[in-house]
C-alpha positions, -999 to +999 in steps of 0.1 A: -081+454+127-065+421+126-045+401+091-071+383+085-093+410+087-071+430+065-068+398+041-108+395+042-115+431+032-092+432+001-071+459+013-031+462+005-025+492+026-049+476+059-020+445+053+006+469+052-003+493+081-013+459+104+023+440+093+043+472+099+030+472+138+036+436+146+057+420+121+053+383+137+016+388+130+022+367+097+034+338+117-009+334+127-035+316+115-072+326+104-099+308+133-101+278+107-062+274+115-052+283+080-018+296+078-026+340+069-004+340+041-018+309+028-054+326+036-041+355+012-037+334-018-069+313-015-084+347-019-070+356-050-055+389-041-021+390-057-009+423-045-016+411-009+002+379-019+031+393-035+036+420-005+032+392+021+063+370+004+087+397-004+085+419+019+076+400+057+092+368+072+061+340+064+083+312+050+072+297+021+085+261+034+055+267+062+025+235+050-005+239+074-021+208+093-026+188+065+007+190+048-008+220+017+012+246+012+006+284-003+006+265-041-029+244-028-047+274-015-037+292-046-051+267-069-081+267-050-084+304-058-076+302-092-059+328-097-036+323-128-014+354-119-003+345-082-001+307-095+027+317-122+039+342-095+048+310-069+057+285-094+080+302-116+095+329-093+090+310-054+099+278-069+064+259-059+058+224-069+027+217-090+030+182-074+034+185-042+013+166-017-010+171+014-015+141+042-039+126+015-016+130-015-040+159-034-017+179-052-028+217-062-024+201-102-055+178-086-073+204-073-073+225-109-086+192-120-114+189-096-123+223-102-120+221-139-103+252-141-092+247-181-067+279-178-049+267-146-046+231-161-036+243-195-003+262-170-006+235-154+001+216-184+032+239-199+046+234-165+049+200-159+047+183-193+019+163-191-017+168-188-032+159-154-047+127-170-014+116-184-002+114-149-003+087-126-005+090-086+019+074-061+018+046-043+009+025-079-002-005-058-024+004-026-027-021+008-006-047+015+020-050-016+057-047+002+086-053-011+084-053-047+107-068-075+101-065-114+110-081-143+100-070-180+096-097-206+090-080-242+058-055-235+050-066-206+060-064-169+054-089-140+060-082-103+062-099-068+054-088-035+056-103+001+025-128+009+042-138+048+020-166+059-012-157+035-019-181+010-017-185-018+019-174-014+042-148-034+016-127-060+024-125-094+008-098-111+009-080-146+010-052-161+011-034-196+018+001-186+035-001-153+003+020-134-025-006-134-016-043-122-030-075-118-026-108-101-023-135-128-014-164-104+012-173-071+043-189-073+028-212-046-002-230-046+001-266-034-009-261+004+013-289+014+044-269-004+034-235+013+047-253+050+025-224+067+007-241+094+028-239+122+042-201+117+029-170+132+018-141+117+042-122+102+065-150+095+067-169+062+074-155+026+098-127+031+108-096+000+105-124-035+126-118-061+112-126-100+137-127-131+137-142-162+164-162-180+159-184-211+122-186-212+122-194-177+107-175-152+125-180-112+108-166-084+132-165-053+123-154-015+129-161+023+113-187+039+110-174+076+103-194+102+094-190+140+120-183+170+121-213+178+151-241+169+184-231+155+172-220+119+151-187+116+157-184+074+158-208+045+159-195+010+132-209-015+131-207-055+103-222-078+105-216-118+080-216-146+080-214-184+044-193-177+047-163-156+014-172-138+023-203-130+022-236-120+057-230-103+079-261-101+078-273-058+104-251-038+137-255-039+153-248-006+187-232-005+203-236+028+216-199+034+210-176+062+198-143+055+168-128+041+159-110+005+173-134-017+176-122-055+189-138-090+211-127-110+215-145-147+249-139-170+261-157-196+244-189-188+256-189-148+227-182-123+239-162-087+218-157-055+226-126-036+216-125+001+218-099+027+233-087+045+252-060+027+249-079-010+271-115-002+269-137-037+269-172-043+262-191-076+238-218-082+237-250-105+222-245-139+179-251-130+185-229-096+177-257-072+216-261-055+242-242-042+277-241-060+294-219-036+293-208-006+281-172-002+313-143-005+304-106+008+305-080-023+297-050-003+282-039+026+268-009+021+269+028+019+248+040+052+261+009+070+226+002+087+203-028+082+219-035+042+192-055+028+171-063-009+205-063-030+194-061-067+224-062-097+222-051-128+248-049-154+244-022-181+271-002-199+305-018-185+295-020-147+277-039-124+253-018-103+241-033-071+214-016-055+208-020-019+176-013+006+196+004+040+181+021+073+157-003+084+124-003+074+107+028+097+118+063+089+151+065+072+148+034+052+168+045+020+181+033-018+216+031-024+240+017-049+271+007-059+294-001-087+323-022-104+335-029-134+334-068-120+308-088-108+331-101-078+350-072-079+354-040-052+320-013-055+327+019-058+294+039-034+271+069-055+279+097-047+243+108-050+232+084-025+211+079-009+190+079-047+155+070-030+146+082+006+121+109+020+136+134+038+103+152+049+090+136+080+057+150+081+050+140+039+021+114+035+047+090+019+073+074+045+098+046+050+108+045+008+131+018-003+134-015-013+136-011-051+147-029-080+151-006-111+136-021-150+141-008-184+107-006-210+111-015-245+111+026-253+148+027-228+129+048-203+139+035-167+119+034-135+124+022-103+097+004-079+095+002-046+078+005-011+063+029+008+044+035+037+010+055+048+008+068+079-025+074+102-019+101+130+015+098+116+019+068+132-003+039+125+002+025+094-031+007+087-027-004+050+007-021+054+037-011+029+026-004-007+038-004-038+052+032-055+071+037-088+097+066-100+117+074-129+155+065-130+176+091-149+214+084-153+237+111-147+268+123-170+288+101-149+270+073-152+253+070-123+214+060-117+192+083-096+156+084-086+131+109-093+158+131-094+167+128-061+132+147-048+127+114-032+096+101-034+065+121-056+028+116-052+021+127-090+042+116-117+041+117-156+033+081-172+054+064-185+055+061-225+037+031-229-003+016-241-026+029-215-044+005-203-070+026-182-078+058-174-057+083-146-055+062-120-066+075-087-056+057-050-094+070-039-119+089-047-104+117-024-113+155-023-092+185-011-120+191+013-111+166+040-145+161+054-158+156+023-139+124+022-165+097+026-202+093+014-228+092+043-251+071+031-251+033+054-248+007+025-237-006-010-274-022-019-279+009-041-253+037-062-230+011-064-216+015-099-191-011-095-213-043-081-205-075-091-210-106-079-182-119-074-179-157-074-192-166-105-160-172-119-151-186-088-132-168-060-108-136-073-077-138-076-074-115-052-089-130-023-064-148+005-066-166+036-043-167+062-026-203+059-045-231+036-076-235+040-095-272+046-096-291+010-135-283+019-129-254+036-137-228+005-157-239-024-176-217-052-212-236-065-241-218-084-224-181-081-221-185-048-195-194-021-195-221+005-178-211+033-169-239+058-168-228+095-139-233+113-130-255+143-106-229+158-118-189+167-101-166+146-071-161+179-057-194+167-033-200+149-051-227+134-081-208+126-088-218+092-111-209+059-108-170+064-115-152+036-102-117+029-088-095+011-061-064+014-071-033+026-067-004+000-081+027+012-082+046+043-119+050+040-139+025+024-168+004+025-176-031+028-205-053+026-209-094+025-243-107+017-254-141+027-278-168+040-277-169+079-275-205+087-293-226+112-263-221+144-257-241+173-254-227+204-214-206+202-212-201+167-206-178+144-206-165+112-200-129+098-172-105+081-139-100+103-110-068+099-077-083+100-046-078+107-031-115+123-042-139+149-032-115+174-055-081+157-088-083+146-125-072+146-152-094+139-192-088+133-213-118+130-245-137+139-243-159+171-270-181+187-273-184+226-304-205+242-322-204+209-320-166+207-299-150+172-281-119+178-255-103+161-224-085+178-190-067+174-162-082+189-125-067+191-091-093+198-063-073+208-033-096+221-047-119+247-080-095+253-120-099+239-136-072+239-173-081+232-198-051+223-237-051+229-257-080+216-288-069+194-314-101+194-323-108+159-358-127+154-359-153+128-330-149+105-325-187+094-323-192+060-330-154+050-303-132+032-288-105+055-263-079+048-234-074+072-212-048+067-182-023+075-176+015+071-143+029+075-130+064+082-090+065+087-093+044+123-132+047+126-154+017+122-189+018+122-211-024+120-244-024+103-267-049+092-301-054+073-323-076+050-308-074+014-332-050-003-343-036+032-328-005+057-300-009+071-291-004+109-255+008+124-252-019+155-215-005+170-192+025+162-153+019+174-136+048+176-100+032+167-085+004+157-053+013+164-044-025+170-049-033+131-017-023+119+028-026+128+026-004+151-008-014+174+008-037+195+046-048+199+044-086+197+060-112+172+069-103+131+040-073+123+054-063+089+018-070+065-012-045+066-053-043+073-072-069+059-114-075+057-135-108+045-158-136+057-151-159+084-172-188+105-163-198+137-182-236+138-163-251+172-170-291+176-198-292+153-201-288+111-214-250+101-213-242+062-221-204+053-231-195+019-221-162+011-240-146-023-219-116-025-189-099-008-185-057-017-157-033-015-158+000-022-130+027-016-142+065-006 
C-alpha cells in the first residue's frame, strides 16, 4: 500500500505504518499531481491531516502546479474542523491566491458552503461579497495616478501612441471605474503619427488644485534626433475634459508629477525625484530641475509622487525596473527641498513570491477617502506560462496603514493581495469579479462557438455612438470612423495593418485571459486585395487578423499572423456570395489559444483556423522597439489604392 492509497481508504494507522517506512513518501503526489498532504485535506479527514503536519516533514509553504496550497483543497472539502485547524493554528491565508487568483474564501463561495463562509467571515472581517478582487482595472491600464475630489475619485493611466490619449476615468467606490473622457482629443495635438509603437504618452499624473484639474505625462518620442522625452500638461475645470492644448515643458526624464502648495505648482521628474516649479497656469518652467532624492534600492528610481500630511513630506518612488523586482518605496522630510530620510519598512509594495499570479507591483500614488481610510494604487502584471504577459500592466489597489512612527505601509507589507476588504464607501455594483473563473481550471471557458445566443450582456453598441472605450492606434482619418443609424462606418485603410500609418483601427483592451469576441457586419463589395475583418493586437509589429478578401472574383476568408517582418497566411476557405449579407466573424481565446470562426448572423457557425500561441501579442514576444502596452482586439479594413467603407452592426466581448 501506497499514501495515497492510505489517504483514499480513510485509514490513520495505514498513514502512519506507510510514513514510518519511507518518511520522504510525503514529498509525492497522487497520479493527478496533487501534492499527498494536500490530497489529505481535500478529503476531509482531519486526523490524517493533523498527523500528516505535526508529525512528518510536508511543508506547509509547498502550493502545487497551480499555485493552491493545503487551505484551497481544504475548502474544497469543507471541512470546518481542518479549515480552523490550518488557519488559526498553521497560519493559512483565507486569501491567498492560485495562478488564476481563486482564493479558498472564493471557493466557499462557489460552493455555497454557508458554515465555511460564516468562518470565513469571523476571519477576515468581511463577507466574501464585501470584498473586492485584485487587479481593480484588468488589460491595458499601467501606470496609474489618482486624485479624489469630494466623493469621488478620478484616475489616469498610460495611452502610448493609442488615441484618444491619457484615460480619464471615475469612480465612486474605488472597485468599479469608468472612462469619462481623455485629456487629449484634438488629433492634431496628440503628434502620434510619426512614433512607433510603444512610444508616446508615458505614466500621466492627475491632480487637482483650485478647481482645476492638471493632467501631466511624458511625451516620448522615437530614437531618432537628440530629444527622446518632452514633458506635456493640459488642465480642465471638468475632470472629463476638454483639456486646454499641451503645454510642453522642456525637461528630460520621464513620469512627470504635480505637486500644489500654498498657491506654487512643482513638477517632479525622474530620475530619483528631481523638482522644479512652474509658473502659476502650469504651462512654464520657473526653475531648473534640483535632485531631492535618489532612492532607496538605487535601481531604475522612477514615478515620484509627494504628499505632505502631518509635518512631513513623503515622496514615494517606483524602483527596480519594471520586470520582477519592480518595488514601492518612500521617503521623508520635514522640508519640501530638504534631505529624505528612507522607510525603514521599505520596500512598502513589492511581491516577493516569484511564482504568485500577481508580478512586477509598483508604480503607486497613495489617496485619502472622505472616511480617512488610505489606499494605494498601482500596477501589476499577469503572467502566461509565467512569462508572457498578454494583458499588458493593470491596475491593482491596497490599503495604506501608517505605523506608530509615522510611516505609510502597504497592505501591511504582504505585498500585493488578490482579495481584499472594500473600502468604506457607496457601492456602486456588486463583488466585482476579474472573470467568470472556477477553481476547476478546465472548466474555465464555455464550449459553445458563438455569442448569437446566452449572451446576457448584448448590446449594440453604437447607438450612442462609439464607447468610450474603444481606441485606435494613432488618429484616425476625419472620415475614417463614423457612427450613422446604430451602426458604424468603418473606412478602410490605405496602409496594411504593418504600417505605421495603418489607420481607422478600431479596438479595444484586452481584459481576460479567456474570452470571446464577435463583430457582425455587412460584407462589402471588395476589389481584388482587400480586406475587411476583426484583427488581435498588440502594435504594428504583433498582430492577427481574420477577414474576408477577394482574389479573381472569388471571396474567401482567412487568418493571417504578423510577427516582426514575417506573414504567416493560413488556409483560404472560398466563400460563395457574401456581398451585402451580414456575417459574423469572430475570436475565441484560451490563455495563448486562438480559435477564427465565422457564419451568417442567426445561422451555425464554423471554426476556420486554430493557432496554438500567440506568444508574439505581448512585452515579451518579440524583442524589438518600446513593448510596454498589452493585447488588444477590434475591426479593421485594409482598402489599398481604392475607397472600401465597412459597416459594422455590432462588435461583442465577452470574458470567460
Amino acid at each position: 500500500m501506497n499514501l495515497e492509497e492510505a489517504i483514499k481508504n480513510q485509514s490513520l494507522d495505514d498513514v502512519i505504518a506507510v510514513v514510518e517506512q519511507d518518511l520522504n513518501c510525503v514529498d509525492g503526489t497522487t497520479k493527478d499531481g496533487i501534492p499527498l498532504f494536500m490530497y489529505a485535506a481535500q478529503t476531509g479527514n482531519f486526523p490524517i491531516v493533523k498527523y500528516i503536519i505535526e508529525y512528518t516533514r510536508a511543508s506547509m509553504n509547498t502550493v502545487d502546479e497551480e499555485h493552491r496550497n493545503i487551505l484551497h483543497y481544504a475548502a474544497m472539502s469543507g471541512n470546518p474542523e481542518i479549515n480552523r485547524y490550518l488557519v488559526e493554528k498553521i497560519g493559512m491565508d483565507i486569501t491567498s491566491a492560485d495562478k488564476n487568483l481563486v482564493t479558498p474564501y472564493q471557493i466557499a463561495w462557489e460552493k455555497g458552503d454557508k458554515e465555511l463562509l460564516a468562518y470565513y467571515e469571523k476571519c477576515v472581517g468581511a463577507a466574501y461579497e464585501d470584498m473586492y478582487h485584485n487587479p481593480i482595472r484588468t488589460g491595458m491600464f499601467p501606470d496609474p495616478s489618482i486624485v479624489r475630489v469630494g466623493e469621488d475619485y478620478y484616475m489616469v493611466n498610460s495611452s502610448f501612441i493609442f488615441f484618444p490619449c491619457i484615460p480619464v476615468s471615475h469612480s465612486k467606490d474605488l472597485i468599479h471605474w469608468d472612462i469619462i473622457g481623455y485629456a487629449i482629443t484634438n488629433p492634431e495635438w496628440a503628434a502620434l503619427d510619426e512614433l512607433e509603437g510603444g512610444r508616446g504618452y508615458w505614466a500621466p499624473d492627475i491632480s487637482y488644485d483650485n478647481g482645476t484639474f492638471y493632467i501631466t505625462a511624458t511625451y516620448r518620442l522615437n530614437d531618432t534626433g537628440t530629444v527622446y522625452r518632452k514633458q506635456i500638461v493640459v488642465s480642465s475645470d471638468k475632470p472629463e475634459g476638454p483639456y486646454s492644448k499641451p503645454a510642453i515643458i522642456d525637461v528630460d526624464g520621464i513620469d512627470p508629477s504635480l505637486f500644489h502648495e500654498d498657491g506654487r505648482h512643482y513638477m517632479l521628474i525622474n530620475r530619483g525625484a528631481r523638482i522644479l516649479e512652474l509658473d502659476s497656469d502650469c504651462k512654464s518652467k520657473l526653475t531648473e530641475p534640483v535632485m531631492l532624492y535618489y532612492g532607496d534600492y538605487k535601481r531604475a528610481p522612477e514615478g515620484p509622487h509627494l504628499l505632505k500630511k502631518g509635518g512631513y513630506y513623503y515622496l514615494f518612488l517606483a524602483e527596480g525596473g519594471t520586470g520582477q523586482g519592480h518595488r514601492i518605496t518612500v521617503a521623508r522630510s520635514r522640508e519640501l527641498m530638504g534631505n529624505y530620510e528612507p522607510c525603514p519598512y521599505n520596500p512598502i509594495m513589492i511581491q516577493s513570491d516569484n511564482k504568485a499570479a500577481l508580478q512586477r507591483c509598483g508604480h503607486g500614488k497613495p489617496v485619502c477617502t472622505q472616511n480617512g481610510e488610505w489606499y494605494m494604487v498601482y500596477l501589476c502584471g499577469r503572467m502566461i506560462e509565467d512569462k508572457y504577459s498578454i494583458l499588458g500592466r493593470e491596475t491593482a489597489l491596497d490599503p495604506i496603514t501608517w505605523t506608530k512612527d509615522e510611516w505609510p505601509i502597504v497592505n501591511n507589507l504582504n505585498g500585493p493581495s488578490a482579495l481584499q476588504i472594500r473600502p468604506d464607501l457607496p457601492k456602486t455594483a456588486p463583488v466585482s469579479h476579474m472573470t467568470d473563473v472556477s477553481y476547476k481550471v478546465n472548466e474555465l471557458c464555455s464550449q459553445d462557438k458563438g455569442l448569437q445566443t446566452g449572451l446576457t450582456n448584448r448590446v449594440k453598441i453604437f447607438n450612442n455612438g462609439i464607447p468610450k472605450d474603444f481606441v485606435t492606434p494613432r488618429p484616425p482619418e476625419k472620415d475614417g470612423i463614423s457612427c450613422k443609424d446604430g451602426k458604424l462606418i468603418l473606412k478602410g485603410s490605405c496602409y496594411p495593418l504593418s504600417s505605421m500609418n495603418a489607420r481607422n483601427i478600431l479596438l479595444r483592451r484586452q481584459s481576460d485571459f479567456c474570452f470571446k469576441a464577435e463583430a457582425e457586419f455587412k460584407v462589402p463589395f471588395l476589389e481584388d486585395g482587400q480586406e475587411a475583418g476583426i484583427t488581435c493586437y498588440y502594435d504594428e509589429n504583433t498582430w492577427v487578423c481574420f477577414f474576408f478578401s477577394k482574389e479573381k472574383d472569388t471571396y474567401f476568408i482567412q487568418v493571417k499572423e504578423h510577427i516582426y517582418k514575417e506573414d504567416i497566411c493560413h488556409n483560404r476557405e472560398v466563400v460563395c456570395n457574401p456581398e451585402g449579407v451580414s456575417y459574423i466573424l469572430g475570436v475565441d481565446t484560451k490563455y495563448l489559444q486562438r480559435s477564427f470562426y465565422y457564419g451568417k448572423v442567426g445561422g451555425e457557425v464554423k471554426t476556420v483556423d486554430e493557432l496554438a500561441s500567440v506568444y508574439y501579442l505581448c512585452d515579451e514576444g518579440i524583442a524589438v522597439g518600446k513593448r510596454f502596452t498589452g493585447a488588444m482586439v477590434g475591426m479593421y479594413g485594409y482598402a489599398g489604392e481604392k475607397p472600401l467603407f465597412i459597416e459594422y452592426e455590432d462588435f461583442r466581448y465577452k470574458g470567460l
